[in-house]
LODO-488246 format. One line per field, with one value per residue (C-alpha): residue in one letter; x, y, z. Coordinates in nm, 3 decimals, padded with zeros to 5 digits. Each point is the difference from the previous one (the first is absolute). Layout:
r: [A:...]
X: [X:...]
Y: [Y:...]
Z: [Z:...]
//
This chain:
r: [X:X:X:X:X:X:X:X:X:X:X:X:X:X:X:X:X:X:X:X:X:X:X:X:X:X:X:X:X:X:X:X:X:X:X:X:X:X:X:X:X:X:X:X:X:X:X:X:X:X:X:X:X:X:X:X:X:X:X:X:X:X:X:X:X:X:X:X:X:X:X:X:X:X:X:X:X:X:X:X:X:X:X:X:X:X:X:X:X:X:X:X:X:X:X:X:X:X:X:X:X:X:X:X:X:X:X:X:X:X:X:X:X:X:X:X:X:X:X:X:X:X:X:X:X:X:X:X:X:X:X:X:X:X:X:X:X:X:X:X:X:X:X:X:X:X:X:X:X:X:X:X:X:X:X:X:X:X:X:X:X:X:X:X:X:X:X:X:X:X:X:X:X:X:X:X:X:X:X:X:X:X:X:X:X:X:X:X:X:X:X:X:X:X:X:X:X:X:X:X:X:X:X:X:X:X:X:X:X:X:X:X:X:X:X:X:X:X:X:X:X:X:X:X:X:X:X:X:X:X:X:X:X:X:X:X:X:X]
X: [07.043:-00.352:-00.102:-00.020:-00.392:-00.069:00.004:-00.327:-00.012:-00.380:-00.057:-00.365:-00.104:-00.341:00.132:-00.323:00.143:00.334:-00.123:-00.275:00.351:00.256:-00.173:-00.040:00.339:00.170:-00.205:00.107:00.405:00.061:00.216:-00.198:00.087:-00.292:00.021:-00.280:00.130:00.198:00.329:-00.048:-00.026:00.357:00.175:-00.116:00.108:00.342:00.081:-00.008:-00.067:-00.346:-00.105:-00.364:-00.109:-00.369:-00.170:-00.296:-00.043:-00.166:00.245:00.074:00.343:00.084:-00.220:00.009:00.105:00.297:00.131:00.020:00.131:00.315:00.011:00.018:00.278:00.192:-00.117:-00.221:-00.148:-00.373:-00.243:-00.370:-00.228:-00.279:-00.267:-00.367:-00.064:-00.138:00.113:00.245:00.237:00.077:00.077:00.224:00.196:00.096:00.145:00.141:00.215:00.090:-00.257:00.017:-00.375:-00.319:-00.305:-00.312:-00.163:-00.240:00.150:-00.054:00.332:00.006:00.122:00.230:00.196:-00.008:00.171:00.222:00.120:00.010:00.190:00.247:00.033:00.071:00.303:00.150:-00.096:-00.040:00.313:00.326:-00.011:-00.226:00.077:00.058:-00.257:-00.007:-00.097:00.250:00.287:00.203:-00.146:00.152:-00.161:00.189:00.107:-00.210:00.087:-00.202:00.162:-00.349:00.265:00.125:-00.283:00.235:-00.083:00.241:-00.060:00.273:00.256:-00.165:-00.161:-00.370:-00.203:-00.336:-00.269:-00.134:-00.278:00.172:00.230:-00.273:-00.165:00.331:00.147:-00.399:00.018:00.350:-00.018:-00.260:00.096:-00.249:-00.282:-00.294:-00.088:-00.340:00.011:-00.185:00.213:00.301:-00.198:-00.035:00.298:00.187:-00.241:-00.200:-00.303:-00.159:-00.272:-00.050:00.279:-00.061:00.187:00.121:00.223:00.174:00.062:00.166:00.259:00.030:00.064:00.261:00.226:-00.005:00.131:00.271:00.066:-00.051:00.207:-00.323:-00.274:-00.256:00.168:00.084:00.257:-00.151:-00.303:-00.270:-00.413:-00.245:-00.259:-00.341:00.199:00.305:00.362:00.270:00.421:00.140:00.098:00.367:00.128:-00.156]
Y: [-09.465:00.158:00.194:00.376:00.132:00.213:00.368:00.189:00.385:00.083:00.325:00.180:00.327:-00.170:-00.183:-00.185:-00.185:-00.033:-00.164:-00.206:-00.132:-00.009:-00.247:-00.283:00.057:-00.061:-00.265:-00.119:00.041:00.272:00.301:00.310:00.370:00.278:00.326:00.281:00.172:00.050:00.168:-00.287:-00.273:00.114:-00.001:-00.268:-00.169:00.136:-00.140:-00.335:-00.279:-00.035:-00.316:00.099:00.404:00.036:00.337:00.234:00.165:00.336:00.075:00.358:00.205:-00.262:-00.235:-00.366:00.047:00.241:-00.249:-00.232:00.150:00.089:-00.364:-00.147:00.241:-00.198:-00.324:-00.264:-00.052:-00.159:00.294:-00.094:00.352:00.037:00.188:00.122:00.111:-00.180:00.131:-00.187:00.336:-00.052:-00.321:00.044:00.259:-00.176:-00.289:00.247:00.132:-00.366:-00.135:-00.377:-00.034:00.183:-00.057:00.191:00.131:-00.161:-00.352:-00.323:-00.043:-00.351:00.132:00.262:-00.304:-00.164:00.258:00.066:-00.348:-00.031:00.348:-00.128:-00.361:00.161:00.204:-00.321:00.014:-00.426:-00.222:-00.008:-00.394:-00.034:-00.195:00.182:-00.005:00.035:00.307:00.128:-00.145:00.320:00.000:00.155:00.079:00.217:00.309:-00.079:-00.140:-00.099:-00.089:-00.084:-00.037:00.343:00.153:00.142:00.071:00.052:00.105:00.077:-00.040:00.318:-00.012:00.050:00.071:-00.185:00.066:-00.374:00.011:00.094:-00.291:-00.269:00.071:00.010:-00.332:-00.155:00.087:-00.054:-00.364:-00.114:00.148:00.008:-00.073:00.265:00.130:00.129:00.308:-00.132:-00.318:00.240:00.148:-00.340:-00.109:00.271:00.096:-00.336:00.091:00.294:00.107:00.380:00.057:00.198:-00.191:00.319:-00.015:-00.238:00.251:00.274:-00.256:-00.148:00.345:00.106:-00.319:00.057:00.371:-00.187:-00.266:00.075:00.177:00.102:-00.038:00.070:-00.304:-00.239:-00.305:-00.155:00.058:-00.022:00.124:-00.267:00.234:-00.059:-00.290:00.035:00.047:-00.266:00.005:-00.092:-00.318:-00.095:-00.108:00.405]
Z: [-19.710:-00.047:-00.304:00.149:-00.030:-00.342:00.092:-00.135:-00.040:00.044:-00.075:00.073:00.150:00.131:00.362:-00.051:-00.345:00.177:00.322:-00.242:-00.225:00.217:00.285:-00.294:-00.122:00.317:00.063:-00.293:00.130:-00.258:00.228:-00.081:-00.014:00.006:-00.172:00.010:-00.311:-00.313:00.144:00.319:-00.219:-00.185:00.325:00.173:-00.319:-00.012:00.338:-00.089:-00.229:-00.088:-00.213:-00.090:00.014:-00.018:-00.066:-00.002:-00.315:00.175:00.303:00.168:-00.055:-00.306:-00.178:-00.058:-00.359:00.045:00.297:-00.241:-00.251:00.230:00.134:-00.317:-00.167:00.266:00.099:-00.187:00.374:-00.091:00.032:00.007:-00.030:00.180:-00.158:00.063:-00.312:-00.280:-00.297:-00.230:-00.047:00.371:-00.035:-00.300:00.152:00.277:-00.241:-00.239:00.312:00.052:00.288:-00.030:00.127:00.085:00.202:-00.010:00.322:00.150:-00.012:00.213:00.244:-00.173:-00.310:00.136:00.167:-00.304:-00.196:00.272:-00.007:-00.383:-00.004:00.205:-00.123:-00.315:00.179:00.073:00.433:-00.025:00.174:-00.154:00.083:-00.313:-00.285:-00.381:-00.181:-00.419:00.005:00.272:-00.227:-00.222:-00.377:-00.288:-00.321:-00.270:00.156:00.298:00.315:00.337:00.319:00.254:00.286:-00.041:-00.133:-00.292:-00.341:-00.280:-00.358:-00.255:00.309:00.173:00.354:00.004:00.354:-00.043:00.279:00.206:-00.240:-00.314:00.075:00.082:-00.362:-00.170:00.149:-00.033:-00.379:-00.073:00.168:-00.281:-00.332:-00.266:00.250:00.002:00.346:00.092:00.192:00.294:-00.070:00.096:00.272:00.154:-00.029:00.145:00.300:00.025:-00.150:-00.178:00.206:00.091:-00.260:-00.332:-00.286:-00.163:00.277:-00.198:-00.308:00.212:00.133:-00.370:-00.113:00.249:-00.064:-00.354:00.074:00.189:-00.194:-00.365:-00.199:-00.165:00.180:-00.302:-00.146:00.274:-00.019:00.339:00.135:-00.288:-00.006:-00.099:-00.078:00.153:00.248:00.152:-00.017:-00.065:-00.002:-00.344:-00.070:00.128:-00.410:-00.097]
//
């Protein structure tokens, strides 16, 4: 039996940038679903199951931001932002409200497919037919424990909701204790490469795991700074 299509939530108040997105994406075989505003964008995406939501930061009625911000206090659906402003604050925001991804406007239609397909490879959307890998195998380290296959995280025996992208670094890290990770090393890793992509993106993902995951965050058991390189995960014997 076929794998069913991966269901995209576009959501863009230009029909230009819709028409412009959505005729590569179905191309493509992704299912798509239009919305020409915040509150649209919220329905259409309570009707159904949506593997991918992709959004306009500036949108009529309700804005990119807030739409995400209400997505994500219920589902850790992959949201890529779409933005066309520059500035970093925008940018940050959107991550600190728990967007997994964001592209600045303009940008070549080549690298929004490529996000879109790293953004949903990372949400699992490849056949069930394929085998384990190492990294898709559960890990437990202390208090800490990583199921890939769920997409569960455990520390001290509590449930902890991770977004795609908080996951990815957390299993990436946690798979190679002790080993320092760039942040563009991260960056590639998790989306395939780090072009377009600021590498403080990195920190603001860092951060919010360690508010998850630490009991202290200002003095962290995991997830360790290598200033002026990286991060690493502590070494398993710690």
């Amino acid at each position: 039996m076929a794998e069913r299509a991966p269901r995209i939530l576009l959501a863009d108040d230009e029909q230009s940038i819709q028409t412009l997105l959505s005729f590569p994406l179905r191309k493509d075989g992704y299912e798509v679903t239009t919305a020409a505003d915040g509150r649209e964008a919220l329905a259409r995406f309570g009707e159904g199951r949506f593997d991918l939501v992709v959004l306009d930061v500036m949108m009529p009625r309700m804005d990119g931001l807030e739409v995400c911000r209400r997505i994500r206090a219920r589902h850790n659906v992959p949201i890529i932002m779409l933005t066309a402003k520059a500035e970093e604050i925008d940018k940050v925001l959107g991550l600190e409200l728990g967007a997994d991804d964001y592209i600045t406007k303009p940008f070549s239609l080549r690298e929004f497919r490529s996000r879109v397909r790293a953004a949903l490879r990372r949400a699992g959307m490849q056949t069930v037919t394929d085998p384990p890998e190492a990294e898709d195998l559960p890990l437990t380290v202390h208090e800490l424990s990583i199921d890939p296959a769920k997409r569960a995280v455990r520390v001290r025996d509590t449930p902890v909701e991770l977004t795609f992208v908080e996951f990815e670094i957390l299993n990436a890290l946690a798979r190679n204790p002790g080993r320092v990770f760039t942040r563009d090393m991260l960056l590639t890793r998790i989306w395939g490469d780090s072009a377009y992509r600021d590498p403080r993106t990195i920190d603001v993902h860092i951060r919010h795991l360690r508010e998850k995951l630490e009991t202290d965050a200002k003095d962290p058991e995991y997830l360790f700074t290598v200033r002026g390189v990286g991060y690493r995960f502590r070494d398993e014997a710690r």
